[in-house]
PANUZA-532316 format. One line per field, with one value per residue (C-alpha): residue in one letter; residue number from 1; x, y, z. Coordinates in steps of 0.001 Angstrom, whole numbers, always signed. Each point is the difference from the previous one (the first is absolute). Layout:
// residues N
residu	(A ...);
num	(NUM ...);
px	(X ...);
py	(Y ...);
pz	(Z ...);
//
This chain:
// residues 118
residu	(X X X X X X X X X X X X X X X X X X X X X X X X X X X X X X X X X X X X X X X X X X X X X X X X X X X X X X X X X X X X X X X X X X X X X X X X X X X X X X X X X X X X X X X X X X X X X X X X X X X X X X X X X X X X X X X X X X X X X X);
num	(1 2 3 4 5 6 7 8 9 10 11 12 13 14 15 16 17 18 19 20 21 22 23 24 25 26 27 28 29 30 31 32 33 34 35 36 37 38 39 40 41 42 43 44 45 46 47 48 49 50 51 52 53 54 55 56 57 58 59 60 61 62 63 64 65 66 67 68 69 70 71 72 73 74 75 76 77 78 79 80 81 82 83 84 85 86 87 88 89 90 91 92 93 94 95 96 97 98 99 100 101 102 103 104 105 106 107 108 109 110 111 112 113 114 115 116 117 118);
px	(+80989 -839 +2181 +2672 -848 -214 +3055 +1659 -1356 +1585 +2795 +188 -1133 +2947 +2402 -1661 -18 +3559 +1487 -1994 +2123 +2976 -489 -557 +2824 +2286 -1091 +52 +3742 +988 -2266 +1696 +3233 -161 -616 +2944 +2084 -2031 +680 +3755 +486 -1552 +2120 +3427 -919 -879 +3604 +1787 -1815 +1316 +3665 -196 -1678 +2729 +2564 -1227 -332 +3890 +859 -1857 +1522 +3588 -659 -1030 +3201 +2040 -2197 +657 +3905 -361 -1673 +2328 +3104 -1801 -497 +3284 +1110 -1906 +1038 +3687 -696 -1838 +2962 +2227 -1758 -328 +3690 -118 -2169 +1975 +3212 -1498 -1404 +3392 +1587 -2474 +724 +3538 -700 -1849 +2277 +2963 -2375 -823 +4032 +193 -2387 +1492 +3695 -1534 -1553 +2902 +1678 -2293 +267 +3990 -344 -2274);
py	(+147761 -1295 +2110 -1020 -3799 +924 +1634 -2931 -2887 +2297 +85 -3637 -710 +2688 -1923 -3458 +1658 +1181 -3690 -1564 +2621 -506 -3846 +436 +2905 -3083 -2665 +1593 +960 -3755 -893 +3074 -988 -3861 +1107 +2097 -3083 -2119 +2316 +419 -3568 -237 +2762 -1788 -3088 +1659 +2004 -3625 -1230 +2617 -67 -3903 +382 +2858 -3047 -2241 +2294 +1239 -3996 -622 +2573 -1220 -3617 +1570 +1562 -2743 -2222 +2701 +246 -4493 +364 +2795 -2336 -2841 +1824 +1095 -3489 -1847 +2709 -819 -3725 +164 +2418 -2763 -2956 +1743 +384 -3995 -440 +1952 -1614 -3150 +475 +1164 -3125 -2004 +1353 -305 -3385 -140 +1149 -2580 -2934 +953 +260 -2904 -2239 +1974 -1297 -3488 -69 +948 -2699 -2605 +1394 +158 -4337 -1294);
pz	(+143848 -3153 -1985 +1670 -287 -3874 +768 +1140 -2754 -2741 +1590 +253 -3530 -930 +1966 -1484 -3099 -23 +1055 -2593 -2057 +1159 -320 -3577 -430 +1415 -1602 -3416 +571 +986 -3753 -1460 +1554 -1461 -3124 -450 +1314 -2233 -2867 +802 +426 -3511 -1484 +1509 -1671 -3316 +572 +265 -3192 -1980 +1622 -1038 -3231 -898 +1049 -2000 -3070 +731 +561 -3243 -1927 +967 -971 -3614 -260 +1247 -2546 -3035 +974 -551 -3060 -1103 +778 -1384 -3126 -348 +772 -2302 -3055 +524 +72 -2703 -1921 +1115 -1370 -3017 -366 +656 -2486 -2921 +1411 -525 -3357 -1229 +1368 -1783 -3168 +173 +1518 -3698 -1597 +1187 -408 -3710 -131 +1132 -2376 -2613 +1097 +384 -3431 -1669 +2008 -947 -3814 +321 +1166 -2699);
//
């Protein structure tokens, strides 16, 4: 008789024992469970940051070349006007030696003149 009352509390402690187990089997696989949704949630997010940053390093790049092609045009610009001003500049200096040159002429007329009248 008392064996089998010993018989019977380990069987209930086994069967207490083994629901306490399988309470804490479950429970860690709903904690294990979050934290691979946690963790997968965190690696999406990380994913997006790195599909935006790589947008915003292609968007960045583009506006450098865009900005390099308006300096190169710029540049080029700027050289011809500056070619062209030169040219002003030498076609100006030669018409104000000529313009020289005809105003000397011309005091050198008018002196005579004034020498030929006295």
């Amino acid at each position: 008789m008392e064996l089998q009352r010993t018989l019977q509390q380990l069987r209930l402690h086994h069967k207490c024992a083994a629901a306490r187990m399988e309470a804490v089997t479950q429970r860690s696989a709903r904690d294990v469970e979050g934290r691979v949704d946690e963790l997968a949630s965190q690696i999406a997010n990380g994913q997006q940051r790195v599909c935006m940053a790589h947008d915003a390093v292609r968007d960045s790049e583009s506006t450098r070349d865009s900005l390099q092609q308006e300096l190169q045009h710029t540049h080029a610009a700027a050289t011809a006007t500056a070619a062209t001003h030169e040219q002003q500049v030498v076609l100006l200096q030669q018409d104000i030696a000529n313009t020289n040159s005809r105003v000397f002429a011309a005091n050198a007329s008018l002196v005579e003149a004034c020498e030929a009248l006295a």
